[in-house]
N, C-alpha and C positions, 0 to 999 in steps of 0.2 A: 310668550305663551307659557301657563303656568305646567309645571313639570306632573306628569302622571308618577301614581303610587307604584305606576308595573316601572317607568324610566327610570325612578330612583333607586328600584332593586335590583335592576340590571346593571347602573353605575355603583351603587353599592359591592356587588359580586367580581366588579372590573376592578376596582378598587381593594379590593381584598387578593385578588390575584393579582395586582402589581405590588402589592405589598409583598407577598408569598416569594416572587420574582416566577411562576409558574401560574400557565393556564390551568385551571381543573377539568382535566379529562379522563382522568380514570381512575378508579377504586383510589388504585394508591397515593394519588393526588388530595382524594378529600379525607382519606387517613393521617397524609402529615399535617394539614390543615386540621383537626380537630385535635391532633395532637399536639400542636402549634397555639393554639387557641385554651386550652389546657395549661401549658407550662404558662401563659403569660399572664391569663387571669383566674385560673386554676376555678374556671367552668366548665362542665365537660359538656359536649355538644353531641349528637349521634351523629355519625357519618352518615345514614338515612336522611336524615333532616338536611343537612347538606346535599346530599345529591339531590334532592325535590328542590331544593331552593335556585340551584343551577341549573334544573332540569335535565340532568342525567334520567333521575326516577320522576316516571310519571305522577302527578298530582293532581288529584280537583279543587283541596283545599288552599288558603290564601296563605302563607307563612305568616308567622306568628310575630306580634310584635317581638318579643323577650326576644327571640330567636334574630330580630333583625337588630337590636341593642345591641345583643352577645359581638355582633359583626363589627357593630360600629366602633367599641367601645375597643377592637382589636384594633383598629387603626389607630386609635387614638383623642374618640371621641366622647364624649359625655354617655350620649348613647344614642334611641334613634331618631328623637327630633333634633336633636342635637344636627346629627348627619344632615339632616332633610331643609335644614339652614341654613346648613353650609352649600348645601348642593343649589343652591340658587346664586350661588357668587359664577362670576366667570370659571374657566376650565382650568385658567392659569392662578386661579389662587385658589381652585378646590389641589391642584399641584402639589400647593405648594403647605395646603394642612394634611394632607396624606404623607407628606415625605418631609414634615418638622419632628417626627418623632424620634426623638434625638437623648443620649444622657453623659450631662455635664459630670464628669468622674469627681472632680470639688466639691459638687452641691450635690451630688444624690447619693454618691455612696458611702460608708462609713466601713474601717475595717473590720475584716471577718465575712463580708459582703462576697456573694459569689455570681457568677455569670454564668451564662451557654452561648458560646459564638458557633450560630450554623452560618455554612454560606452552601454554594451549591460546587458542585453536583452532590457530594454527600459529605463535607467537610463540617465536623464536630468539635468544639472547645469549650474545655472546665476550666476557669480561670478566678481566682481567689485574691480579693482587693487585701494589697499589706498596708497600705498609708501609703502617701505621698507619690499618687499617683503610680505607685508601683502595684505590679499585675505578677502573680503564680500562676504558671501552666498548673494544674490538678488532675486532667485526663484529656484527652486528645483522639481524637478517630479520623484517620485517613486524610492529615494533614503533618507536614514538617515539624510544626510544635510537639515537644515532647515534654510529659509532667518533669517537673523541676524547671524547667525553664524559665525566668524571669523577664518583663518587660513593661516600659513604660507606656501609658495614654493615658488623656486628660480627655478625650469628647469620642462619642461614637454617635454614627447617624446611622440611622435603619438605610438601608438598601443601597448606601456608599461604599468604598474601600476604605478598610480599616487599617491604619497607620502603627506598627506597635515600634517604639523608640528604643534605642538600646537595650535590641533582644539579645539575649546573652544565652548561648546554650554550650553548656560541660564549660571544658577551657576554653571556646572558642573567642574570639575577637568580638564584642557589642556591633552589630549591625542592625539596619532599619530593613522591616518584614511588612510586606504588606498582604491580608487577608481580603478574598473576596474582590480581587481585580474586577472580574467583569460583571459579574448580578450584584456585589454589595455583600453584606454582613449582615444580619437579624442578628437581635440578642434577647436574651429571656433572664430572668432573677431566677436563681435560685434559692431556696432553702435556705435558712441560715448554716455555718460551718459546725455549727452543736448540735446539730440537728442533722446526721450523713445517712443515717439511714432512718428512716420514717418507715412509718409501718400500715401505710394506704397503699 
């Protein structure tokens, strides 16, 4: 039975919150989500328009294509026929293109390259690629990493646990630290490092 326009924006918005690792249920929720949606493709979305699309805020109108691309493209898609193509395959390989988005540290970064590792409940990380697979803590919120810290990875998957190799912090001994045990790790690019303070 072919898929209606309203099932594909429902599995669209489920798919965005298993991304997220959070339902959207309240204000704050579709805050970090346009703030999420922002850092990643640095469009900015109204949180209006997000709550109408989840149906938080009442609506008559249809939501807008752009506005269901913006969504798509967050997971990792083309954008939104892209989605609506994919969404006719089985459950277990729409899985498994929602949770490939993934970055090879060899092939996509180059040094001077910078990150933002969140994971939940409100754990934040600045980390600054040196070569060779070597990672700089840069700034850190409410998690054990502290700037100056050093450590190794070679792969991160969106909403896994992230493995850092030979974390090294002060004098201490190199030990293996894992972020994001139970939700996973999201990551976002940042800025380039000559570029610290922008002025948007």
């Amino acid at each position: 039975m072919p898929t209606t326009r309203k099932e594909q924006i429902a599995r669209l918005c489920h798919a965005v919150e298993h991304s997220l690792g959070i339902p959207m249920r309240t204000p704050k929720d579709f805050d970090l989500l346009s703030s999420r949606i922002y850092a990643r493709l640095h469009i900015q979305i109204s949180t209006t328009t997000l709550k109408r699309l989840w149906g938080y805020l009442s609506s008559d109108s249809q939501p807008r294509e752009g506005t269901l691309s913006i969504l798509s493209r967050f997971l990792g898609y083309q954008g939104w026929e892209d989605y609506c193509l994919q969404a006719g395959r089985t459950k277990e390989q729409q899985s498994q293109m929602v949770m490939s988005r993934h970055l090879s540290v060899a092939e996509s970064l180059q040094k001077g390259d910078r990150l933002r590792l969140t994971w939940l409940p409100d754990r934040t990380c600045d980390i600054l690629y040196e070569g060779s697979l070597s990672f700089r803590v840069t700034d850190s919120s409410n998690t054990r990493l502290q700037t100056g810290d050093t450590f190794h990875c070679s792969l991160i998957i969106e909403g896994e646990p992230l493995y850092l190799d030979n974390l090294q912090q002060q004098e201490q001994p190199p030990v293996v630290y894992v972020c994001g045990k139970k939700s996973g790790v999201y990551y976002e690019l940042l800025p380039s490092a000559c570029n610290e303070n922008p002025t948007y």
